[in-house]
C-alpha positions as CSV (number, residue, x, y, z in Angstrom):
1,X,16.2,-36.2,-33.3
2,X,19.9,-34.4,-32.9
3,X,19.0,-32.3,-35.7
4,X,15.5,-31.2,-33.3
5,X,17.7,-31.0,-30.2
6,X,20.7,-28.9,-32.1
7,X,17.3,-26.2,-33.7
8,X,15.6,-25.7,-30.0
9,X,19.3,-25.0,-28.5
10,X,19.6,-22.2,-31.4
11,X,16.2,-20.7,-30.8
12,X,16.4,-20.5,-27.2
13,X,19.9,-19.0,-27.6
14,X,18.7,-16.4,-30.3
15,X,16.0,-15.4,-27.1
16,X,18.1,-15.3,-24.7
17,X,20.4,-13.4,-26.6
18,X,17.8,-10.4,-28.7
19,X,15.5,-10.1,-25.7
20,X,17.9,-8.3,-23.9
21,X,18.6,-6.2,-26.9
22,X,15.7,-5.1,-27.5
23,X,15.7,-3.3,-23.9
24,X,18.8,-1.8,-24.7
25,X,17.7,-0.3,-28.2
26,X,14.3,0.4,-26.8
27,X,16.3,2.7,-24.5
28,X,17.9,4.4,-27.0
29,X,15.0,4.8,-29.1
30,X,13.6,7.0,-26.0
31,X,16.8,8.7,-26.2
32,X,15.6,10.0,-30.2
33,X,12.5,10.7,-28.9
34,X,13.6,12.9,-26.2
35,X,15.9,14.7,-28.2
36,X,13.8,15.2,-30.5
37,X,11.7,16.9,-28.5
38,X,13.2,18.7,-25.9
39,X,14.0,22.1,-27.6
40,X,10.0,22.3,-28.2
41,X,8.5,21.2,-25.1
42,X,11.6,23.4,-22.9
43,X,10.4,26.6,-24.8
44,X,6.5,25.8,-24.5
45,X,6.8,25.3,-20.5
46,X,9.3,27.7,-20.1
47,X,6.5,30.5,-21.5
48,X,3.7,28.3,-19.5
49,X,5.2,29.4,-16.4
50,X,6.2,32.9,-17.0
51,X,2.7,33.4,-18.1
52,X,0.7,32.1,-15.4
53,X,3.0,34.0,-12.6
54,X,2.4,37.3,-14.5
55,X,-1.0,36.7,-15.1
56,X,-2.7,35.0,-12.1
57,X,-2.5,37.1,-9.2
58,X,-1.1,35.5,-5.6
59,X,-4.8,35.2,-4.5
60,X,-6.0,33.2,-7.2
61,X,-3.1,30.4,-7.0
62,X,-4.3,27.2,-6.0
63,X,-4.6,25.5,-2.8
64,X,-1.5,22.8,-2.0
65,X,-0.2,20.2,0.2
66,X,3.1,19.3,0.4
67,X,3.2,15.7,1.9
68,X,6.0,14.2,3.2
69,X,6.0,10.6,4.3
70,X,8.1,9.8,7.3
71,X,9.2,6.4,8.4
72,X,12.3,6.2,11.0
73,X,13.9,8.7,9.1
74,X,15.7,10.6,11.9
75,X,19.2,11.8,10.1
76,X,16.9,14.0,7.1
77,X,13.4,14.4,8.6
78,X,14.0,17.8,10.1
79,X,15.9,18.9,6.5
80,X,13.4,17.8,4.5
81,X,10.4,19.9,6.7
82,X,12.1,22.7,7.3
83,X,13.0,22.7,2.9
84,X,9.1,22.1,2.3
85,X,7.9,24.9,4.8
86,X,10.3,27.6,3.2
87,X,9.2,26.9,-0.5
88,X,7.8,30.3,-1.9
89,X,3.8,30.2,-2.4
90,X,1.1,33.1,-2.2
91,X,0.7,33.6,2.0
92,X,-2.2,31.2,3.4
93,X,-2.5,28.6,0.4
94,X,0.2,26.3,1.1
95,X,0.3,23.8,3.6
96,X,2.9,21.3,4.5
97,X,1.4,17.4,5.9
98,X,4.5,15.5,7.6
99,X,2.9,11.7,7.4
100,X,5.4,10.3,10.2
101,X,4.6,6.5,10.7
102,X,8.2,6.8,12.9
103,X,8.6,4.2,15.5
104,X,12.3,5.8,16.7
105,X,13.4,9.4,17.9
106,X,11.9,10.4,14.6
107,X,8.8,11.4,15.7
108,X,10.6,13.8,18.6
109,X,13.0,15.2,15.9
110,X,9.5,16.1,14.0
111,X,7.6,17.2,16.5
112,X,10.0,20.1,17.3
113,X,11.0,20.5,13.5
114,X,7.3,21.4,13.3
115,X,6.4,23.1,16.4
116,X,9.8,25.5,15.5
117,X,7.9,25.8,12.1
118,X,4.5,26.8,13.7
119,X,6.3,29.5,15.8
120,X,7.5,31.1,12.6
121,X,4.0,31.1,11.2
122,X,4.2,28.1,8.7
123,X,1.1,26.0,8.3
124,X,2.6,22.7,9.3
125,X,0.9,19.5,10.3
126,X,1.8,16.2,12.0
127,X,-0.2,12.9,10.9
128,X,0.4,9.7,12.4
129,X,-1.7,6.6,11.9
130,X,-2.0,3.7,14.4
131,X,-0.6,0.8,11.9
132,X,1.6,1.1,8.9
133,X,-1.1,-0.1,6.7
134,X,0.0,-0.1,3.3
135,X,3.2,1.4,4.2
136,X,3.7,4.8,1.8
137,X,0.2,4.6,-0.1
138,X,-1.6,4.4,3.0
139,X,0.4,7.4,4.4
140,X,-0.7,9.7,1.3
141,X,-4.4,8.3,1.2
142,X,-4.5,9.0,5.0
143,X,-3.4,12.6,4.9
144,X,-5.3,13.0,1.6
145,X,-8.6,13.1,4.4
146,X,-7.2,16.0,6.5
147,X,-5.3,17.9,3.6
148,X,-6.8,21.4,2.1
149,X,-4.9,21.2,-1.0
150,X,-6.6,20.5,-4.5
151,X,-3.1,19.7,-5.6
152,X,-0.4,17.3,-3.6
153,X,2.9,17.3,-3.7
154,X,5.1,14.8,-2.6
155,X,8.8,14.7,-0.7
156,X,10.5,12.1,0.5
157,X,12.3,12.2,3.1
158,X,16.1,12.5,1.4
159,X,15.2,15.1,-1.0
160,X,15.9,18.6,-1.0
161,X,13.2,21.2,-2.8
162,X,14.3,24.0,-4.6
163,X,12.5,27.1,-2.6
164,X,10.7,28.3,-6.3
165,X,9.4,24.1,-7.2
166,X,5.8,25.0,-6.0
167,X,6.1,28.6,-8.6
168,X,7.0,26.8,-11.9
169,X,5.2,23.7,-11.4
170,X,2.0,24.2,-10.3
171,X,1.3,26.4,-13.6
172,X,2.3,23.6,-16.1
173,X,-0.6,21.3,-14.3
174,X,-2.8,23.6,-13.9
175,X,-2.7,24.9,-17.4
176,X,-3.6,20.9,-18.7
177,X,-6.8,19.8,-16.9
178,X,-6.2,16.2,-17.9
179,X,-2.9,16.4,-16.6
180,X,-3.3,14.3,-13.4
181,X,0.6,15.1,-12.2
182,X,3.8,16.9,-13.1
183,X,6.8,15.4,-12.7
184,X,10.2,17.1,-11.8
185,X,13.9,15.6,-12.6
186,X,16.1,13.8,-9.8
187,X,19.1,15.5,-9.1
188,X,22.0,13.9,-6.6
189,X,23.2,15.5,-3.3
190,X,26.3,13.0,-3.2
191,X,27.3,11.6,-6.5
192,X,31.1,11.2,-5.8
193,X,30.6,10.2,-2.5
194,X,31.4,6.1,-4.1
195,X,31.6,4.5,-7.1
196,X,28.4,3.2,-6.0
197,X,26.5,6.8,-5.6
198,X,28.5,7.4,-8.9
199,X,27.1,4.6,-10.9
200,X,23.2,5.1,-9.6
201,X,24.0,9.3,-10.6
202,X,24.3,8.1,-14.1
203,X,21.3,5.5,-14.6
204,X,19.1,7.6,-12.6
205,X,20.4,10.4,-15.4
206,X,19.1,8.1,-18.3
207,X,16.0,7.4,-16.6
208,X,15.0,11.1,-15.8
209,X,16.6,12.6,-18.8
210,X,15.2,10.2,-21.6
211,X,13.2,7.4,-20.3
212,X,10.9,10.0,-18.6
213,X,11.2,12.6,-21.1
214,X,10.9,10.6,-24.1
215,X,7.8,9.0,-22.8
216,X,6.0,12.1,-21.4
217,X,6.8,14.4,-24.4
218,X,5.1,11.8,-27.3
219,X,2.0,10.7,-25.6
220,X,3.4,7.7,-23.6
221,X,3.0,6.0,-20.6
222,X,5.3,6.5,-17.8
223,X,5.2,6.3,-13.7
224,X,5.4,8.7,-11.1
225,X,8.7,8.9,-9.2
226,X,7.2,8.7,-6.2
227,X,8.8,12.3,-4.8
228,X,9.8,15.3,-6.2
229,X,6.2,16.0,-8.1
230,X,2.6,17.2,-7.9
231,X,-1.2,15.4,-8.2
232,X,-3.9,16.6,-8.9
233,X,-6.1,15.7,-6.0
234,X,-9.6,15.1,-8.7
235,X,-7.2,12.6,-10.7
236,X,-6.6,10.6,-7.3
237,X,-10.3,11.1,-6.6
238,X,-11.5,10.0,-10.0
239,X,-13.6,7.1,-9.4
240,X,-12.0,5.4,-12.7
241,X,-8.4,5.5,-11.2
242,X,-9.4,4.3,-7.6
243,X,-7.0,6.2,-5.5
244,X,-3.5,4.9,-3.9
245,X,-3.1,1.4,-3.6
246,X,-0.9,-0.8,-1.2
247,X,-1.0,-4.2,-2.8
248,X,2.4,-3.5,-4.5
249,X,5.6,-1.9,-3.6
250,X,6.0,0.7,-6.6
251,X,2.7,2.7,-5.3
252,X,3.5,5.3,-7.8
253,X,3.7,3.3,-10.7
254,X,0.8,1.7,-10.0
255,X,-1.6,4.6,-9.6
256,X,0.1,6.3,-12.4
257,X,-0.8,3.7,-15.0
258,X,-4.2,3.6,-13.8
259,X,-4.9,6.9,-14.2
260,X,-3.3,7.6,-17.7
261,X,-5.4,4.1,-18.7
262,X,-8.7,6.5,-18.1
263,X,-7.2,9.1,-20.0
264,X,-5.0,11.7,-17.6
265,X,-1.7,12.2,-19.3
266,X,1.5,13.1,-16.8
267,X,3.6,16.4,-17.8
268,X,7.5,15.8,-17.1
269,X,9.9,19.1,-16.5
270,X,13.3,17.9,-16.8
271,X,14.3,21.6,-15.8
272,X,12.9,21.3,-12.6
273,X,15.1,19.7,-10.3
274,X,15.4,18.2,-6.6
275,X,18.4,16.8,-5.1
276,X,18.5,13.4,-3.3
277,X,20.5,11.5,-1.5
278,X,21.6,8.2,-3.2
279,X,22.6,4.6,-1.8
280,X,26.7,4.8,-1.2
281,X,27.4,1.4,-0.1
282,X,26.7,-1.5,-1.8
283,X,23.4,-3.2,0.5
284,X,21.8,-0.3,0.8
285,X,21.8,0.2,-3.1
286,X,21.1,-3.5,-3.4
287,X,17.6,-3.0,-1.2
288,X,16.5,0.1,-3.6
289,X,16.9,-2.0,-6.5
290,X,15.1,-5.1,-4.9
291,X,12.1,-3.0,-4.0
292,X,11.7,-1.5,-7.1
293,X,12.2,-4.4,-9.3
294,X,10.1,-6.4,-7.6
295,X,7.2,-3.6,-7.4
296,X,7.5,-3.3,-11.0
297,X,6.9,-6.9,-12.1
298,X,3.9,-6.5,-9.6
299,X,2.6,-3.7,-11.2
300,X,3.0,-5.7,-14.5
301,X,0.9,-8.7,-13.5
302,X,-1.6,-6.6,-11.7
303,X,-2.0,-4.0,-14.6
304,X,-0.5,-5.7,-18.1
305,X,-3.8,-7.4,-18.9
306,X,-5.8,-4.0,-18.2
307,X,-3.9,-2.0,-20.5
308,X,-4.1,-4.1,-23.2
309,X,-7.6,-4.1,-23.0
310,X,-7.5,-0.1,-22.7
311,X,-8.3,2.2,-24.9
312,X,-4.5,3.4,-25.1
313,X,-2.9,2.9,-28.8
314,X,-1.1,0.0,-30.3
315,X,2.1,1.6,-29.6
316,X,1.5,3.0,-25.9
317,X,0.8,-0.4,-25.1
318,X,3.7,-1.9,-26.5
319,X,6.1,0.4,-24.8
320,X,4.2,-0.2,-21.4
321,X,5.0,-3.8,-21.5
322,X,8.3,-3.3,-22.5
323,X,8.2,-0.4,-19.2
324,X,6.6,-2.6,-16.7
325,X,8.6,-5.5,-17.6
326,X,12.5,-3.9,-18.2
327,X,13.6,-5.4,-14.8
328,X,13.1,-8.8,-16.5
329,X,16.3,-8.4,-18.5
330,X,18.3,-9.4,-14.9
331,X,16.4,-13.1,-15.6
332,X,17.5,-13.2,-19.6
333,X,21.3,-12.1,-19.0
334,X,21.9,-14.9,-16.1
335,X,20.0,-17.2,-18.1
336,X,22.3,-16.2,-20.8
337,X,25.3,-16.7,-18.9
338,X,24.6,-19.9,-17.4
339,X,22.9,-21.5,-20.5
340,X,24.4,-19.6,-23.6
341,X,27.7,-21.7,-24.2
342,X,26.3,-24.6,-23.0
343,X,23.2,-24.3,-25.9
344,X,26.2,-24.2,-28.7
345,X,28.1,-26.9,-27.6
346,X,26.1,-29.3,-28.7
347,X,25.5,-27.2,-32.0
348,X,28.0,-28.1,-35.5
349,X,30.2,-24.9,-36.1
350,X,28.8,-24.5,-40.0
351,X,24.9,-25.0,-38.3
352,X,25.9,-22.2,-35.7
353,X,27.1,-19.8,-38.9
354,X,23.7,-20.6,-40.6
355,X,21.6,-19.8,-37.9
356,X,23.4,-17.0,-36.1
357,X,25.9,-15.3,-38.8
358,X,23.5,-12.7,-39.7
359,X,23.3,-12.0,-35.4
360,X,27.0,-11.9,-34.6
361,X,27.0,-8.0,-36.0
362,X,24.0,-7.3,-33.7
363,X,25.8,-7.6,-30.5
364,X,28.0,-4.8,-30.5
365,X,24.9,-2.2,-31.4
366,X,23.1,-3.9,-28.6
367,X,25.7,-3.5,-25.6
368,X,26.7,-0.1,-27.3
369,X,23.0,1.3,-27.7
370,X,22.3,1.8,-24.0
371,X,25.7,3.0,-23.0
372,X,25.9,5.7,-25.4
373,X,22.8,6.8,-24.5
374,X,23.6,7.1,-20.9
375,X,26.5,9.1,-22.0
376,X,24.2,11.2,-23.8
377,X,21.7,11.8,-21.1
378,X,24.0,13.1,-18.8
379,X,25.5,15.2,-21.5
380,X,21.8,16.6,-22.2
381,X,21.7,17.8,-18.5
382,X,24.7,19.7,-19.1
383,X,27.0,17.2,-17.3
384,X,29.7,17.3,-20.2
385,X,31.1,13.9,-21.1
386,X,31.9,12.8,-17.7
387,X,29.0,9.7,-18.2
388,X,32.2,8.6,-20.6
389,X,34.4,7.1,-17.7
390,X,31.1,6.2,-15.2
391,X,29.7,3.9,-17.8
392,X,31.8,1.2,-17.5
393,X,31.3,1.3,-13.6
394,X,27.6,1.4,-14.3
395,X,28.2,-1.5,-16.5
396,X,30.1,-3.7,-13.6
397,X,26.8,-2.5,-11.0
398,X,24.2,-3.6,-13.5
399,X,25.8,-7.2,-14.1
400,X,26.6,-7.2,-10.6
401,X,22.9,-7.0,-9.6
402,X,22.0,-9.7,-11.7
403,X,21.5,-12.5,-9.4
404,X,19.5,-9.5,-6.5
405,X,17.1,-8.4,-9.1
406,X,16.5,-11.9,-10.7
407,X,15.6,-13.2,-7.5
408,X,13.1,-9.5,-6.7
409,X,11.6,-10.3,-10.0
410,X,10.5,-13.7,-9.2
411,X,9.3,-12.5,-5.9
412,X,7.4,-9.6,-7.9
413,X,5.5,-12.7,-10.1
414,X,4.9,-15.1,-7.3
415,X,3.1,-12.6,-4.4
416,X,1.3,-10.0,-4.5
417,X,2.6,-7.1,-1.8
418,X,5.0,-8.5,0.5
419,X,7.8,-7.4,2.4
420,X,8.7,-3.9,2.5
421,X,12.3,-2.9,3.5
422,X,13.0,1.0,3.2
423,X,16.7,2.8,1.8
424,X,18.2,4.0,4.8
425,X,19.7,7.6,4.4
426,X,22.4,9.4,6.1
427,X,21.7,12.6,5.5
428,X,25.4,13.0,3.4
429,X,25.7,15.5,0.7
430,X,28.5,14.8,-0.8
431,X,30.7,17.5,1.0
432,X,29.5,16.4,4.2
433,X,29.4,12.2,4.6
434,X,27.4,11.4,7.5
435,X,27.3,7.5,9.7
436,X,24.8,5.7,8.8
437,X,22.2,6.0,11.1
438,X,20.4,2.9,9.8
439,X,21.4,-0.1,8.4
440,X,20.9,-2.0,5.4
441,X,19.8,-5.7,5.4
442,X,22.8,-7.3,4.0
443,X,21.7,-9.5,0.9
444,X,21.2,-13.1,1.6
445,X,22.5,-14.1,-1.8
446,X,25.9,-12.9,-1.4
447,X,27.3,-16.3,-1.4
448,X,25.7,-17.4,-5.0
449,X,26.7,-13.6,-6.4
450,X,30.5,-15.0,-5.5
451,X,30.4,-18.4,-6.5
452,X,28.7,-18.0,-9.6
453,X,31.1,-14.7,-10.2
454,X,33.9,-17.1,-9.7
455,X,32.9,-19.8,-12.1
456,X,32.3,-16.9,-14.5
457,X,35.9,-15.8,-14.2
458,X,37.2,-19.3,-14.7
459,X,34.9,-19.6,-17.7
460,X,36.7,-16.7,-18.9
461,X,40.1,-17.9,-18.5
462,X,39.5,-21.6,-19.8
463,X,38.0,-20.0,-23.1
464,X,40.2,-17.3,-23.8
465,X,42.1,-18.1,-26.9
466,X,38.9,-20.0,-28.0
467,X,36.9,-16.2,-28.0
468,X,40.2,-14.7,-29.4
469,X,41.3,-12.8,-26.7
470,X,38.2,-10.7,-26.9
471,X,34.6,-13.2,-27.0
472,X,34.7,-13.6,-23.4
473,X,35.0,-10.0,-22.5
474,X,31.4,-9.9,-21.4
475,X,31.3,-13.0,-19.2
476,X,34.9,-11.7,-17.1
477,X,32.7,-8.3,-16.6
478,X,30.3,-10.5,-14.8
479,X,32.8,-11.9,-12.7
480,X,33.9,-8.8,-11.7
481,X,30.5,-6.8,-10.7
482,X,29.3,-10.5,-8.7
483,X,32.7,-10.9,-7.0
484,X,32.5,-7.5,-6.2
485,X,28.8,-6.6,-5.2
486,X,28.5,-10.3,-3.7
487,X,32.0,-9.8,-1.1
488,X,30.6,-6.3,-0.3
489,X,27.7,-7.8,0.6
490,X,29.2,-10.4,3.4
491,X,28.3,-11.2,6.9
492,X,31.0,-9.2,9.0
493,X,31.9,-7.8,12.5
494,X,31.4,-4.0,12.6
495,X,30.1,-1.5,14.8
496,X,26.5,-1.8,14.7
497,X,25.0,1.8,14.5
498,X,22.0,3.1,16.3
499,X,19.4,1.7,14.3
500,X,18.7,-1.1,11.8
501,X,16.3,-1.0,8.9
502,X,13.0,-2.2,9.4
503,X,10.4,-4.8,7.5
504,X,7.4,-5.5,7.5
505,X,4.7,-7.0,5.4
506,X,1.7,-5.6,3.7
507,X,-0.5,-4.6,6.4
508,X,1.4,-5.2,9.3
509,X,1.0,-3.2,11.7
510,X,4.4,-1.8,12.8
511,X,7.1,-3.7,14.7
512,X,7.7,-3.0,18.0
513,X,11.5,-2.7,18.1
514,X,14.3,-2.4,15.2
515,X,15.0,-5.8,13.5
């Protein structure tokens, strides 16, 4: 019976501990893949788009929309319009759909932003809808009935086109008809501006640079961003794919999958790049990563089972698991940590060698695999080896958002849609730091996030010489990003600024006034 007991400690250990890895070498496999590829697929595009604007003449361009979907975004909604309206496109064939669901001084800052626009002779519109219905998917399906475009692309409201985005992407869609969108890179309008915006610079690096370009570039699934990229209004329309859906919170994900389940493919240009603005404090970046954890796990239970009865390949639909469910790895790690000395205590030293000797070695590849591949990926974009020193911040942010994105990944299993709480933005660029105009929600968990980082950092201590100095490394890391995350997080007297951010749930018509 001790022997049973002592085996099913080991085994759940071993899980607990290779799960994890295998996210972390999975990213860096991506990493090979991109490489790999990216001399080949810069050249091919690259001659795509010099050919088709040579070759088509300004008449014969496509039709487009440019939506932008507006919710109480007063500090950037006039930036963002004005940045849309001016991007260069063949006179008469573009058209620019502001989708304001605004509830604030939003919709007056618009309204002029527009009207200014219309003086000028831009073809700019103003959609509003009487509830929030679906929130951001039933924006774009709403201005999808009034649009002329048969292409759509998509802004938020922090981002900042480049004027020639609509030149050199609409040629490498239209030159693939399967290709239901094109995809541009995120670049960052305030990466210095904390060691916050910092930290989010470099994983949003990895993701663009080799997550997205690794999958796109070998026949692989992978998810609109949301912003900064262009549909194909047929693929939308394809009565296989079903249109934008609100019954998550990652919209884009969602539709993305479905499409490329009924055979569209995505192209990805990591050339082509618009500037955001990223979260700078810490509850701001702490409701990003809620939402989008907890819309991915939703996409995985609402789409897992129909892609593995797709007709995508054994390997596409092993990766897609492994993409829908990487937010999962928050659960494994804390369950690690609270569970993973406590399994081998009850286990014989000599047992522990038999079981787990060939394992030890695995550990340093697996927490070295994902952080040299960050390094990499901003070195790819021709950021130098400056992803060197930022790693170990990211590092701190990641374990620090353990206990946030466990707790958004159970929510993501357990309900379908749910509550929806937006990123506020500033409008900072870096060189210019705005005030807040909008609030985040502070997180709820902070307390836990400390006490547990406490206990974590005691842990450390009490086991020191035991781990030689150096064992325990990982566990005082914890303690550092859920002290750190979880007291930036705390209830505290402070100015409260104009405007809070807003929630809702799925279908809820709007709020009436600023929670």
């Amino acid at each position: 019976m001790l022997y049973a007991l002592q085996t099913a400690c080991i085994i759940i250990f071993l899980v607990l501990m290779l799960v994890p890895g295998i996210y972390g070498i999975h990213l860096a496999l991506l990493a090979v893949l991109a490489h790999h590829s990216r001399a080949r697929v810069s050249k091919l595009q690259h001659e795509t788009i010099a050919n088709f604007n040579a070759d088509v003449p300004d008449n014969e361009w496509p039709r487009v929309t440019t939506q932008i979907p507006l919710y109480n975004e007063f500090a950037v909604a006039r930036r963002i319009i004005t940045d849309a309206a001016h991007m260069d496109y063949p006179a008469g064939r573009h058209e620019v759909q502001v989708l304001d669901d605004s509830t604030d001084e939003t919709r007056q800052a618009v309204d002029e932003a527009c009207a200014e626009l219309c003086e000028q002779g831009y073809n700019v519109k103003v959609v509003r809808r009487p509830t929030r219905a679906e929130y951001k998917a039933g924006a774009l399906a709403h201005g999808m009935k009034t649009a002329t475009g048969e292409y759509l692309a998509v802004f938020d409201a922090d981002f900042r086109p480049d004027p020639g985005f609509l030149r050199r992407m609409i040629p490498l869609l239209v030159s693939e008809p399967r290709a239901c969108c094109v995809q541009g890179r995120w670049g960052h309008l305030n990466p210095k501006e904390s060691w916050v915006s910092e930290s989010l610079a470099l994983a949003l690096d990895g993701h663009h640079a080799l997550e997205q370009a690794g999958r796109s570039w070998n026949g692989l699934c992978l998810g609109f961003n949301g912003t900064g990229g262009i549909w194909r209004r047929a693929a939308i329309e394809d009565p296989d794919v079903g249109g934008w859906s609100g019954d998550t919170i990652t919209e884009d994900l969602d539709l993305s999958y479905r499409a490329q389940m009924h055979g569209w493919h995505i192209v990805y240009c990591v050339d082509e790049v618009s500037p955001a603005e990223l979260p700078a404090d810490v509850d701001a970046m702490k409701t990003q990563q809620r939402r989008w954890a907890m819309g991915s796990l939703q996409t995985a239970c609402k789409l897992l089972p129909r892609v593995w009865h797709s007709k995508l390949n054994l390997f596409q639909k092993l990766e897609a698991s492994v993409h829908l469910t990487q937010y999962s790895i928050s659960v494994f790690m804390l369950l690690m940590l609270g569970l993973g000395r406590l399994l081998l205590w009850w286990v014989p030293y000599n047992m522990e060698q038999a079981w787990l000797g060939w394992a030890w070695p695995l550990i340093p590849v697996m927490i070295l695999a994902p952080a040299l591949s960050y390094i990499y990926a901003r070195w790819s974009i021709g950021g130098g080896w400056s992803g060197v020193l930022v790693v170990p911040k990211l590092i701190v942010m990641s374990l620090g958002l353990s206990i946030n994105n466990t707790y958004a990944v159970v929510q993501g299993l357990a309900q379908q849609g749910g509550e929806f709480v937006r990123t506020p933005k500033s409008g900072s660029t870096g060189k210019v730091v705005h005030r807040q105009h909008y609030a985040a929600l502070r997180s709820r968990l902070w307390l836990i996030e400390v006490a547990i980082g406490v206990a974590c950092f005691f842990q450390w201590a009490v086991f020191l010489e035991p781990d030689h100095y150096v064992g325990g490394t990982f566990v005082l890391l914890y303690a550092i990003g859920l002290i750190s995350l979880g007291w930036a997080s705390r209830p505290r007297a402070e100015e409260r600024p104009p405007q809070v951010a807003q929630t809702a749930t799925i279908g809820a018509s709007p709020p009436s006034v600023a929670a």
